[in-house]
N, C-alpha and C positions, 0 to 999 in steps of 0.2 A: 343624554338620552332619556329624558323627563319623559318625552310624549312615547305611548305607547304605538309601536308599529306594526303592521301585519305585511307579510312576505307569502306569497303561495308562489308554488314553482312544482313542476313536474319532473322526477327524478328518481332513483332506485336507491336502495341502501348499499351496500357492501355483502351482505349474504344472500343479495336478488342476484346481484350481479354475479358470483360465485358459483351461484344454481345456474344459473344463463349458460355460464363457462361450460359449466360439466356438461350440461346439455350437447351443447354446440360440440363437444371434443368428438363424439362418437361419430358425428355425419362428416365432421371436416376428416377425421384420419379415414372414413370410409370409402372418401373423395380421394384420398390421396393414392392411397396403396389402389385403388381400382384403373386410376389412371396411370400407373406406371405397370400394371399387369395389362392392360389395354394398350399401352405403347411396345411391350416387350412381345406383343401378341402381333401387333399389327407392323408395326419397326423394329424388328429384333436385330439389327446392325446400326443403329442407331447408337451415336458416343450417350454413355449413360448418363451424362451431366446434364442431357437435355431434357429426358423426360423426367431430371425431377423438376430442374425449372417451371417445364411445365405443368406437372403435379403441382408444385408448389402455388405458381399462379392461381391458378384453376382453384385450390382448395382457398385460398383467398378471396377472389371473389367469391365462392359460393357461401362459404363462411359469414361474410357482411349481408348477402340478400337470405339466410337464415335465420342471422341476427335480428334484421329488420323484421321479419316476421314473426319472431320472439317474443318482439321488443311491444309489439303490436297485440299480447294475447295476455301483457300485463296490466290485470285491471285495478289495481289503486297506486298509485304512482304521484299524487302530491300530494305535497310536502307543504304543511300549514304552518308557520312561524309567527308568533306573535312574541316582541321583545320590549321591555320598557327598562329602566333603571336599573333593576332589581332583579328580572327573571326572565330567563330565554325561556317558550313552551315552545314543545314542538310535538306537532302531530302529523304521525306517518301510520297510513295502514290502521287506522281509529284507534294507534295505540298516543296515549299525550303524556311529554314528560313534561316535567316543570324544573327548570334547572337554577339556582340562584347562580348569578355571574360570577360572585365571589366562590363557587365551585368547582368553577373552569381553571386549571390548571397547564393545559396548553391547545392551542386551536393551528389547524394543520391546513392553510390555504393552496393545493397543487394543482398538476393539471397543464395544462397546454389552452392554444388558442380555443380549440373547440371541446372540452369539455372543464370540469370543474373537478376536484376532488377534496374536498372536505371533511376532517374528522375534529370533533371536538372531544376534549378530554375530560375529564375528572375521576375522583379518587375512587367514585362508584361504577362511572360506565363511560364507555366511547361509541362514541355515535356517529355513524361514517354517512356522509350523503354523497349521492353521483349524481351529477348533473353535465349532459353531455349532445350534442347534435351530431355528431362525427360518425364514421362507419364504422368503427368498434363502440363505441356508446351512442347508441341511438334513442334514446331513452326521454330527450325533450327539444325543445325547439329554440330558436335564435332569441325570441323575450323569454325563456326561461332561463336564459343564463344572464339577459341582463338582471331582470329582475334578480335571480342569485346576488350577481354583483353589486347590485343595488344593498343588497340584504348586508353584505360583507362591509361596504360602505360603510353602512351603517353603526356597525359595529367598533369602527376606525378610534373613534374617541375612547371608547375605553379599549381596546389593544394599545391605544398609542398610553393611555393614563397607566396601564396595569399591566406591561407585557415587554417583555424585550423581544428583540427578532434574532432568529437564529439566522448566522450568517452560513447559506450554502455554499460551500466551495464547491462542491459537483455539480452544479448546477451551470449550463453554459449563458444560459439568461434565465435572469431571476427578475424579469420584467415584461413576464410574458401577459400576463392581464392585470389590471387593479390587484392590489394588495397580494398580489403572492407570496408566499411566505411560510414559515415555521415560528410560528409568536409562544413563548412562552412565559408563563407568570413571573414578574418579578423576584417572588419569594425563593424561587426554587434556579437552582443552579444551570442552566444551558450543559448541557450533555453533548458530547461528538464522538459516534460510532469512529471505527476505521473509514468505511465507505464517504463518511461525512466530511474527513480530516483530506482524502482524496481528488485532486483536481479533475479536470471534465475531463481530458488527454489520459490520464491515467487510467480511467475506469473504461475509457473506449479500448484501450489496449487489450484492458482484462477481458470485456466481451468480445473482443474480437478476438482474441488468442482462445477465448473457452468456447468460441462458436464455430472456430475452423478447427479447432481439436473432436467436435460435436459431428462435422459433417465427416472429418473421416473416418472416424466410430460408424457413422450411420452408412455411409458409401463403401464401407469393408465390408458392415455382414449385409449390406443387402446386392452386394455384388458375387455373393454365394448361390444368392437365387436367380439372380436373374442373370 
């Protein structure tokens, strides 16, 4: 990686994305509880499973075309990288790090077909980038995630020279775009949480045992009021 390379891509950080979140909570649960008072108003013999389905839907879609329009009122959103040899810079929001490579201690490639999640590590700071076209990350466009990919690419020589890969067992495909992964510096020992030591079948159990324990919590007290 002699020659020096420039990356721009359109993308959020991790605390844009968070503020987004909180934003978004107050219209989506407004949407929700409005629509099952408006079915109990309008359908009050109606089996109660349906309007939360319904609710549920409904706060779904409206959720993604709020998103969208969020997404749309974020005015600095790329992400400048310039890497050569020696030094990742990156510039977000006119703040520029300068990172030497031998600082990076572990780089976090996730995500799915249509977005990216990237966090880069070291002993000073972690630097989380989102890059995403999808209806919960709406945030950039189909050449921005090549170009990402491109960027990670690039990168490939020294993760393969300076990095082991953390082998995901929870994961049901770990081949969902170029270089996905958990790469962690040689120096330092590969670590595995419980969740990590976990196969894909197991952790679906757990969510779906915690998620139908969730809906009868929530279908008990809201079956008091309505």
């Amino acid at each position: 990686m002699k020659e020096t390379r420039n990356f721009q891509f359109d993308g959020v950080d991790a605390k844009t994305e968070w503020k987004i979140g909180l934003i978004l909570a107050v219209p989506a649960l407004a949407v929700f509880f409005l629509v099952m008072y408006v079915s109990e108003f309008y359908l009050p013999k109606t089996y109660f499973l349906y309007p939360v389905l319904l609710a549920s839907v409904l706060t779904i879609v409206i959720s993604i075309l709020i998103l969208k329009l969020l997404s749309g009122t974020i005015k600095e959103k790329k992400w400048n990288i310039n890497i050569d040899d020696k030094v990742l810079e990156i510039t977000y929001k006119n703040i520029k790090k300068a990172i030497p490579l031998t600082d990076i201690r572990s780089i976090k490639n996730l995500g799915n077909v249509g977005f990216r999640y990237l966090t880069i590590i070291t002993h000073q700071e972690t630097i989380k980038i989102r890059v995403g076209n999808t209806g919960f990350v709406p945030f950039s466009t189909q050449k921005d995630l090549e170009i990402f990919d491109d960027f990670v690419e690039y990168l490939r020589p020294f993760l393969d020279e300076n990095f082991n890969k953390k082998e995901l067992k929870n994961k049901i495909n770990t081949q969902v775009f170029p270089n996905y992964g958990v790469y962690v510096v040689k120096s330092e020992k590969i670590k595995y949480s419980i969740i990590n030591r976990l196969k894909p079948w197991q952790i679906m159990i757990i969510f779906l045992g915690g998620g139908f324990l969730l809906l009868i919590l929530l279908f008990t007290q809201l079956e008091k009021y309505w």
